[in-house]
mmCIF file of the C-alpha atoms, coordinates in Angstrom:
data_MODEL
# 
_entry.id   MODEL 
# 
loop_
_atom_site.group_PDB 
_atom_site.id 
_atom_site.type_symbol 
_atom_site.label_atom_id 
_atom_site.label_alt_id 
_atom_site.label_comp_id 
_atom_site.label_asym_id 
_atom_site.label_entity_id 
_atom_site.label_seq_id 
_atom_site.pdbx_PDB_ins_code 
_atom_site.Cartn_x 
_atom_site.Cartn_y 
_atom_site.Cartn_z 
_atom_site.occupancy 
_atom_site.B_iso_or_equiv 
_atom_site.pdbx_formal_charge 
_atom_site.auth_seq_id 
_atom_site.auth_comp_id 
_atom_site.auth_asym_id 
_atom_site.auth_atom_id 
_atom_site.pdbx_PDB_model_num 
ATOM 1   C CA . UNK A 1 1   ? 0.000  0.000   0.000  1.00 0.00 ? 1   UNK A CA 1 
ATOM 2   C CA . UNK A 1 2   ? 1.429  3.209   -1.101 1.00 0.00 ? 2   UNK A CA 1 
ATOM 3   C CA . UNK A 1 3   ? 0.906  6.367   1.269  1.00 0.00 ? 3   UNK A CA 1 
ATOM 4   C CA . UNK A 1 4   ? 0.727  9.967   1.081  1.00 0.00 ? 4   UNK A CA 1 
ATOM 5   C CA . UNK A 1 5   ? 3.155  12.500  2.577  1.00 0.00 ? 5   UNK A CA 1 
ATOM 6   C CA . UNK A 1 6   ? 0.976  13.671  5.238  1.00 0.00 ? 6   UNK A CA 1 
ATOM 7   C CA . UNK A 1 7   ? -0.055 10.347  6.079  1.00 0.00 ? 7   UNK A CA 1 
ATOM 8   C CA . UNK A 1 8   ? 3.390  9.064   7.029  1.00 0.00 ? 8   UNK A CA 1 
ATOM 9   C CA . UNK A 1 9   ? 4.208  12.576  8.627  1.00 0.00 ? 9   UNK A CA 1 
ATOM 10  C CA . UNK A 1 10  ? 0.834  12.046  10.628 1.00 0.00 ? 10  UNK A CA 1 
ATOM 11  C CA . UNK A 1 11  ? 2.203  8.229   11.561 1.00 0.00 ? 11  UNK A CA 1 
ATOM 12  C CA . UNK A 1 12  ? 5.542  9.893   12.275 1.00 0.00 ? 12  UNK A CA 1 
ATOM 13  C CA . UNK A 1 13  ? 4.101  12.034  14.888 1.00 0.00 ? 13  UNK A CA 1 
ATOM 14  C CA . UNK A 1 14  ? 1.867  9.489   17.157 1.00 0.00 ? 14  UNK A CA 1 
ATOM 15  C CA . UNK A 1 15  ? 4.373  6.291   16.677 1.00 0.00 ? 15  UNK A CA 1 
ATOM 16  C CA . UNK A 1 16  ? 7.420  5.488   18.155 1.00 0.00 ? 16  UNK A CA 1 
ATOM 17  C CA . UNK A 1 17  ? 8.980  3.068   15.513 1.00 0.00 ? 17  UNK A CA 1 
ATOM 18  C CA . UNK A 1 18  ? 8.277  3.887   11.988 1.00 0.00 ? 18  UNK A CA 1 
ATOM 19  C CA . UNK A 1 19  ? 9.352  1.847   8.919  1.00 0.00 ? 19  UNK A CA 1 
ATOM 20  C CA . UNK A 1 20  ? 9.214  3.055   5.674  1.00 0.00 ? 20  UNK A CA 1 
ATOM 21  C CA . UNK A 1 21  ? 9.141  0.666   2.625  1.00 0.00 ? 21  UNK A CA 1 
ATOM 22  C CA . UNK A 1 22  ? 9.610  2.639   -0.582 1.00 0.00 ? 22  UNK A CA 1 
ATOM 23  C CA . UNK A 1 23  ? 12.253 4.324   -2.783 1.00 0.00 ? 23  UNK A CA 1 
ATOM 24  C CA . UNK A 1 24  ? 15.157 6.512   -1.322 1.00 0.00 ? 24  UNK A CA 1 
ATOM 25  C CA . UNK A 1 25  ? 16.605 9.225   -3.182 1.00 0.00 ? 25  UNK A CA 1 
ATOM 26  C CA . UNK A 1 26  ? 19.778 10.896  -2.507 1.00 0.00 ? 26  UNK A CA 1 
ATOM 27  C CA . UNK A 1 27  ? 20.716 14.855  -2.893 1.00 0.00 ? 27  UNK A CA 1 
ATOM 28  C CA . UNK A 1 28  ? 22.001 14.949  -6.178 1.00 0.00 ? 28  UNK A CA 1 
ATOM 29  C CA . UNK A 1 29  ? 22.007 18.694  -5.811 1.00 0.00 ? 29  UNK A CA 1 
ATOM 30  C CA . UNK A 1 30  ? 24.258 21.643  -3.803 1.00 0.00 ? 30  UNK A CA 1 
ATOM 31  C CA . UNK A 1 31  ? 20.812 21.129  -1.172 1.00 0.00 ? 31  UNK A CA 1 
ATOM 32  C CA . UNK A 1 32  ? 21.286 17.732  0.854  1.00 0.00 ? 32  UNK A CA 1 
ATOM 33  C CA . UNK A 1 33  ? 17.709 18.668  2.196  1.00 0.00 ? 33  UNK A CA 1 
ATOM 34  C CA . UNK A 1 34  ? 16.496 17.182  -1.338 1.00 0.00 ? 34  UNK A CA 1 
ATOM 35  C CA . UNK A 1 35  ? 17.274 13.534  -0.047 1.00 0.00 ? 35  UNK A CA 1 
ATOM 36  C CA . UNK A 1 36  ? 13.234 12.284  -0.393 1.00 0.00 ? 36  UNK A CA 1 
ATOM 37  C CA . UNK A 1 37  ? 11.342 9.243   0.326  1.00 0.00 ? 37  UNK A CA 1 
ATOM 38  C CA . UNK A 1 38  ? 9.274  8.457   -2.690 1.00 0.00 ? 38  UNK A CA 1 
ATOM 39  C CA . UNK A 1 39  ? 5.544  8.174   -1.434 1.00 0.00 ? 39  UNK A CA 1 
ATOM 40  C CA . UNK A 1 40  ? 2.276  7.674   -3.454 1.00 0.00 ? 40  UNK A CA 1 
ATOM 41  C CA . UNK A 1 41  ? 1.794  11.574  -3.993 1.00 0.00 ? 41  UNK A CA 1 
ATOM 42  C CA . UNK A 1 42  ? 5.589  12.678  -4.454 1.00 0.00 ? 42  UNK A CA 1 
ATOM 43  C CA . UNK A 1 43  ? 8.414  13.437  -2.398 1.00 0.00 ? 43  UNK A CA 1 
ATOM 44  C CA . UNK A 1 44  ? 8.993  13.322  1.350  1.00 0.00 ? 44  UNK A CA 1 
ATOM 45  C CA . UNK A 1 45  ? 12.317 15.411  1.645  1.00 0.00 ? 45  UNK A CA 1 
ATOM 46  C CA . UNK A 1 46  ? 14.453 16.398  4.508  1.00 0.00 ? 46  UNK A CA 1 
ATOM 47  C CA . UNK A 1 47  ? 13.506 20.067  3.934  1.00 0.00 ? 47  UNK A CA 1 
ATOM 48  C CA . UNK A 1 48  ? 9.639  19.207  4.785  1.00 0.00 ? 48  UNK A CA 1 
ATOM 49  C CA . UNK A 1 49  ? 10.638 16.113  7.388  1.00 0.00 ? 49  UNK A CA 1 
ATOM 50  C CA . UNK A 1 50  ? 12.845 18.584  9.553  1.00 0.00 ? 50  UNK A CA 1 
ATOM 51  C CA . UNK A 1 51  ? 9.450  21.180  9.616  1.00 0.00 ? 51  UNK A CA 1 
ATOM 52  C CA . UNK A 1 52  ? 7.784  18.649  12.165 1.00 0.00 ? 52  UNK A CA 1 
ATOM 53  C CA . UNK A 1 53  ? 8.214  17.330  15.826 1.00 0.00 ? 53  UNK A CA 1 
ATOM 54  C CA . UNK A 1 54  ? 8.431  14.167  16.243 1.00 0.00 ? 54  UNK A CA 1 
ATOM 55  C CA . UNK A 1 55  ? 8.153  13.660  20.316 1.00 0.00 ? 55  UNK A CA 1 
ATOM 56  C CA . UNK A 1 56  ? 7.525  9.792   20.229 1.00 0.00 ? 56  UNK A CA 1 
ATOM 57  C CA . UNK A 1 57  ? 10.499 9.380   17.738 1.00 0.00 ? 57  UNK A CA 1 
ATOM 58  C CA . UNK A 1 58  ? 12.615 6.082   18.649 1.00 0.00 ? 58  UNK A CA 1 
ATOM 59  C CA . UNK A 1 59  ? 13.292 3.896   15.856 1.00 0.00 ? 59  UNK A CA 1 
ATOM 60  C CA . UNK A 1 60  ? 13.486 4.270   11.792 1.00 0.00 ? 60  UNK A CA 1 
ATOM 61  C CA . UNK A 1 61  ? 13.440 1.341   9.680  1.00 0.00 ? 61  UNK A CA 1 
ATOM 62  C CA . UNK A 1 62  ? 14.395 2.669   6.291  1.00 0.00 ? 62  UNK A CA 1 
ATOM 63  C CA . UNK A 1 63  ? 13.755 -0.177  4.288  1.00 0.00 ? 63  UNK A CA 1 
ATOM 64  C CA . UNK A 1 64  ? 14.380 2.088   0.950  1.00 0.00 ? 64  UNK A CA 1 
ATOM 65  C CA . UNK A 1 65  ? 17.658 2.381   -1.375 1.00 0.00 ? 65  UNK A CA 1 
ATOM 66  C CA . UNK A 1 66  ? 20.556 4.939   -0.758 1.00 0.00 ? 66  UNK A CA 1 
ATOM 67  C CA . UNK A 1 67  ? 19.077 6.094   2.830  1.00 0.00 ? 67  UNK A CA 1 
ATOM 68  C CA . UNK A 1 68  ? 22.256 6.559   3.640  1.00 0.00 ? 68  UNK A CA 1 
ATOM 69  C CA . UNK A 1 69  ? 23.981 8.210   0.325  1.00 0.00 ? 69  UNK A CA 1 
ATOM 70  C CA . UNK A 1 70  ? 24.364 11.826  -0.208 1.00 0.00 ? 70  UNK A CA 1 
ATOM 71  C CA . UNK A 1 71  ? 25.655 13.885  -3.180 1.00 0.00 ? 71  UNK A CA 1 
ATOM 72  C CA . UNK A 1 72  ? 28.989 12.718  -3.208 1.00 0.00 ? 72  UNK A CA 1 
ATOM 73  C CA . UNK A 1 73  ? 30.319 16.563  -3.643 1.00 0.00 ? 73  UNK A CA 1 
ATOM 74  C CA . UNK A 1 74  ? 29.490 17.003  0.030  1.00 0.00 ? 74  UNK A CA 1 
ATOM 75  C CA . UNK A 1 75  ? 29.930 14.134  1.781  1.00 0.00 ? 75  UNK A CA 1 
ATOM 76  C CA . UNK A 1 76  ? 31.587 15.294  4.161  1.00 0.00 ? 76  UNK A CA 1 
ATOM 77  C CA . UNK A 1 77  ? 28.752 16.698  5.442  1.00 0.00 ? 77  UNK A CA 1 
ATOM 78  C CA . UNK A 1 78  ? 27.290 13.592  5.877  1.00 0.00 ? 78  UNK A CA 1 
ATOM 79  C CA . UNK A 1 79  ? 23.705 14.755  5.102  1.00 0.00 ? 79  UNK A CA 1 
ATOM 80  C CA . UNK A 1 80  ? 21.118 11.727  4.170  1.00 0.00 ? 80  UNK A CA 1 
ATOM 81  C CA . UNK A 1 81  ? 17.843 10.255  4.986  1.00 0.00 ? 81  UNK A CA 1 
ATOM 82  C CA . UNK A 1 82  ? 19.293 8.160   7.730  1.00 0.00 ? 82  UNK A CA 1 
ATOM 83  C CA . UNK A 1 83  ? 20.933 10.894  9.326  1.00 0.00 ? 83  UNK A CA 1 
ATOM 84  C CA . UNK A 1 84  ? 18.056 13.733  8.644  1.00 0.00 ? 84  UNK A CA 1 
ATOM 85  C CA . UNK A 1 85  ? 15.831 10.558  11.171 1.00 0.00 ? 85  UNK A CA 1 
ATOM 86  C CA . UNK A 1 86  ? 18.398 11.217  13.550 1.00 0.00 ? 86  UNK A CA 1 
ATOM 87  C CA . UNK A 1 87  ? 18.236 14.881  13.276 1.00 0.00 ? 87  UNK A CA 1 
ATOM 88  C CA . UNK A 1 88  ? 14.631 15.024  14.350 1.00 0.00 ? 88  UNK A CA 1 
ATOM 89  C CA . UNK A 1 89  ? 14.982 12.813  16.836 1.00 0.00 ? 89  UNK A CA 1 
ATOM 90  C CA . UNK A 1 90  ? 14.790 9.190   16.000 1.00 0.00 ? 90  UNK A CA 1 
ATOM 91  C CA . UNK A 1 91  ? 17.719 7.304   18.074 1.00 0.00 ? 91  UNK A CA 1 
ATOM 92  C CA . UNK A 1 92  ? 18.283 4.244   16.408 1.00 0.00 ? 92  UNK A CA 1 
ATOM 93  C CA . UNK A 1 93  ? 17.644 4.063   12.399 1.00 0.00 ? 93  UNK A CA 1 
ATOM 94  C CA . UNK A 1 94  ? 18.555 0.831   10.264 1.00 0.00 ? 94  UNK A CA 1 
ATOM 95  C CA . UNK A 1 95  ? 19.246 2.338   6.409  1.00 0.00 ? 95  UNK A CA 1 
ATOM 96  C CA . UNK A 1 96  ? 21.223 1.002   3.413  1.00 0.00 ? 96  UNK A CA 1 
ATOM 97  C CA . UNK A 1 97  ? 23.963 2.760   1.605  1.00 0.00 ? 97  UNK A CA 1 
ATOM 98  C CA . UNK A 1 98  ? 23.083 2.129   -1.613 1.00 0.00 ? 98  UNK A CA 1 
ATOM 99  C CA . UNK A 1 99  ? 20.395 -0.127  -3.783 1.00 0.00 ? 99  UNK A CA 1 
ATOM 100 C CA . UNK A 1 100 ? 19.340 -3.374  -2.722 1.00 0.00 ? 100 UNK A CA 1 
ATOM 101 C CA . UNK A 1 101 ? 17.406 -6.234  -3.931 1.00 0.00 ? 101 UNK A CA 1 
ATOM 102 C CA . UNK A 1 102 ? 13.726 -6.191  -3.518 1.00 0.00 ? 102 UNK A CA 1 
ATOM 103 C CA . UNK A 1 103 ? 13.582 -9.619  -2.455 1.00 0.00 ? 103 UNK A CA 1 
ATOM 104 C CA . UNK A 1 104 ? 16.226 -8.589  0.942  1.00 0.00 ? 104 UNK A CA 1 
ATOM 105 C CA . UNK A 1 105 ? 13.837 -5.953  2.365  1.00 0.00 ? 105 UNK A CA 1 
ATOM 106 C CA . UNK A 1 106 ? 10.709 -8.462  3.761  1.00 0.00 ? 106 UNK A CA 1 
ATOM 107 C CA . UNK A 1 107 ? 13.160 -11.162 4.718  1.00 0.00 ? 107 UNK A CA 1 
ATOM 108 C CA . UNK A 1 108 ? 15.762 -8.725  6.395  1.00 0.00 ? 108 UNK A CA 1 
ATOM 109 C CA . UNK A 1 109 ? 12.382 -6.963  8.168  1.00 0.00 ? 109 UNK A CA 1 
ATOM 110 C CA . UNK A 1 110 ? 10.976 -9.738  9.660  1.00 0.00 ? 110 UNK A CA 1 
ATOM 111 C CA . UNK A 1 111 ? 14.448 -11.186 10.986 1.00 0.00 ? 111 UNK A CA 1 
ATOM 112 C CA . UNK A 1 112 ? 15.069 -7.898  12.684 1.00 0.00 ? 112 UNK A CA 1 
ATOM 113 C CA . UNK A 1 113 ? 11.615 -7.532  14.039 1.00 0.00 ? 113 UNK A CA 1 
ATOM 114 C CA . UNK A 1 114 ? 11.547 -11.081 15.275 1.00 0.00 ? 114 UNK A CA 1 
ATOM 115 C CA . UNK A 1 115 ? 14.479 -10.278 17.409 1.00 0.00 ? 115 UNK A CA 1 
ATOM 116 C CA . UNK A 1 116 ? 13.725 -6.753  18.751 1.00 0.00 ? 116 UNK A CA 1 
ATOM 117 C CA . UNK A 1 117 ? 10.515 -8.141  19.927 1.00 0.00 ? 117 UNK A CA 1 
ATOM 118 C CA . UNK A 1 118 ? 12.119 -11.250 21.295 1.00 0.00 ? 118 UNK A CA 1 
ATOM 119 C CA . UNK A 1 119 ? 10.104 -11.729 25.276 1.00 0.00 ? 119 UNK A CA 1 
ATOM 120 C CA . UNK A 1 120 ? 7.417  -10.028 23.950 1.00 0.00 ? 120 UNK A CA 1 
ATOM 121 C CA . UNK A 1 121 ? 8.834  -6.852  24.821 1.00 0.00 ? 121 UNK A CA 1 
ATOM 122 C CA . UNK A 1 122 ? 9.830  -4.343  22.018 1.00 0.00 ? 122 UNK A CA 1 
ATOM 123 C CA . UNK A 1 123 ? 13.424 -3.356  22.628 1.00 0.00 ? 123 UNK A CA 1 
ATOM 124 C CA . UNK A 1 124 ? 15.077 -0.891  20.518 1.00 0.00 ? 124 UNK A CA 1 
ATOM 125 C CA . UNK A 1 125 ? 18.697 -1.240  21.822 1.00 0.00 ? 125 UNK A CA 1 
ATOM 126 C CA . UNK A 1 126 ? 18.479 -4.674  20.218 1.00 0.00 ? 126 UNK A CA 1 
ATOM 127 C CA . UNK A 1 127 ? 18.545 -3.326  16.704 1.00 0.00 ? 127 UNK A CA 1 
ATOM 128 C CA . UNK A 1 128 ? 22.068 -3.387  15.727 1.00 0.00 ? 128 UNK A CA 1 
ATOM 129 C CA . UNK A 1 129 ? 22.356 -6.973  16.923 1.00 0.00 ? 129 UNK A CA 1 
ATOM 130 C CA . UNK A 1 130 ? 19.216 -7.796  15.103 1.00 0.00 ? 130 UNK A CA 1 
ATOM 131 C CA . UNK A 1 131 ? 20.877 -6.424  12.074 1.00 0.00 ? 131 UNK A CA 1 
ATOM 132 C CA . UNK A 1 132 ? 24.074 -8.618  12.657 1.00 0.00 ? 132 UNK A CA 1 
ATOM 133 C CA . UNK A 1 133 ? 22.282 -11.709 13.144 1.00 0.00 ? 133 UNK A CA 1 
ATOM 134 C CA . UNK A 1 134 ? 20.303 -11.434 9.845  1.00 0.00 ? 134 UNK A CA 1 
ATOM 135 C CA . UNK A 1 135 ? 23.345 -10.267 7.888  1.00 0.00 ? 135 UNK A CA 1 
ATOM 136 C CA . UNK A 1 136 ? 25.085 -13.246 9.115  1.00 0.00 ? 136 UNK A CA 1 
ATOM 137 C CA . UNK A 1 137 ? 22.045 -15.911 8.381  1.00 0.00 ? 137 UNK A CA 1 
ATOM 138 C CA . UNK A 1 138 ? 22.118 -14.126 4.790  1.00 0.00 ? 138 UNK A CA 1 
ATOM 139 C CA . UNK A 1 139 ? 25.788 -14.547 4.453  1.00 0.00 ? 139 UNK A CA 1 
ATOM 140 C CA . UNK A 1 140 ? 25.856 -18.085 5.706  1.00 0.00 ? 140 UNK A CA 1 
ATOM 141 C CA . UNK A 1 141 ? 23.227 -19.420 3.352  1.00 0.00 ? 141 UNK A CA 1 
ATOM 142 C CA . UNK A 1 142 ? 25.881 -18.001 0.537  1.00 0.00 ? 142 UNK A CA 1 
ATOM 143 C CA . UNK A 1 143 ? 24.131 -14.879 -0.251 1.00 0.00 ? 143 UNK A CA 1 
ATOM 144 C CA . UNK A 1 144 ? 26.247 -12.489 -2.404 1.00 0.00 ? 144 UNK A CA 1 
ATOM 145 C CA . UNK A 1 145 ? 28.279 -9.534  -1.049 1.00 0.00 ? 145 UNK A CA 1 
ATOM 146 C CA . UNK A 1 146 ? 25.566 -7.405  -2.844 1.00 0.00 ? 146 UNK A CA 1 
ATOM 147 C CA . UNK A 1 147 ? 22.646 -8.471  -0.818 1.00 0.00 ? 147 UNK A CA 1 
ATOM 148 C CA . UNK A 1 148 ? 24.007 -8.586  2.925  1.00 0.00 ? 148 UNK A CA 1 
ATOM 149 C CA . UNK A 1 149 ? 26.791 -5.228  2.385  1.00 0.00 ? 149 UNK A CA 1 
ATOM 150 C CA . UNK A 1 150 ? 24.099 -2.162  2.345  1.00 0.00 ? 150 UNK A CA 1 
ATOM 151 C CA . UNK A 1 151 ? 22.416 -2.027  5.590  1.00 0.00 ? 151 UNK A CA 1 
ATOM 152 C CA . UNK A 1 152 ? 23.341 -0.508  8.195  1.00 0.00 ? 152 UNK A CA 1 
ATOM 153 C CA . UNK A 1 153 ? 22.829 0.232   11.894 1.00 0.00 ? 153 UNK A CA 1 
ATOM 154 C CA . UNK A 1 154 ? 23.000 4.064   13.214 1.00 0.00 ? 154 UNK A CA 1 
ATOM 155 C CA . UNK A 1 155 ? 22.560 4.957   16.846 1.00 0.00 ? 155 UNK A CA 1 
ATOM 156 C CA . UNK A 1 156 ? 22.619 8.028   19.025 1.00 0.00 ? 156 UNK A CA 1 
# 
């Protein structure tokens, strides 16, 4: 199901965890704030994202390509999707660094899910080794470099 822009800012606002399944585009201009979330209605870019408060902001699950990819003339200034979640607020965001295959994103979701809400209990601070344990089931069964490299873990 494809949403709007001001339904996902409206989700952003009352939920704690978000995840956002769609198609990540990095700056490509001199305006990192261009980094966008392709929705059903257009573009959800840093510039509007950074207009709202988020005050139940925990987790990000970027589930999108090149969350974490800039315009490579500034990066430096390490300006992306992944870090504009941090910026208002999120603590924890998982993100990839450039494409990946379609087919990753459910199975790499559900793994990670499955172990943050291991006991029943939702617990961010197990993201990162949710992350690992995936990456390392994918890279065990003999999955290429290509499908296991991109995501990442980010935490403030």
């Amino acid at each position: 199901m494809m949403h709007s822009q001001r339904s996902v800012l409206e989700g952003m606002k009352t939920c704690h965890w978000i995840h956002l399944a769609c198609h990540g585009h990095g700056s490509t201009s001199n305006n990192p704030s261009e980094c966008a979330f392709a929705l059903a209605d257009g573009k959800l870019n840093l510039a509007e994202i950074s207009k709202h408060s988020f005050p139940h902001a925990e987790f990000a699950f970027l589930s999108a390509c090149d969350t974490v990819s800039g315009d490579v003339n500034y990066a430096a200034d390490g300006i992306h999707l992944a870090a504009g979640m941090m910026f208002v607020g999120y603590r924890g965001v998982i993100a990839t660094m450039w494409p990946m295959p379609d087919r990753d994103g459910p199975f790499i979701a559900d793994a990670v899910y499955t172990e943050m809400l291991k006991g029943g209990k939702a617990d961010v601070s197990r993201a990162a080794y949710a992350l690992h344990h995936v990456v390392k089931q994918l890279r065990v069964t003999g999955a290429s470099f290509d499908r296991w490299i991109p995501f990442i873990h980010m935490r403030v």
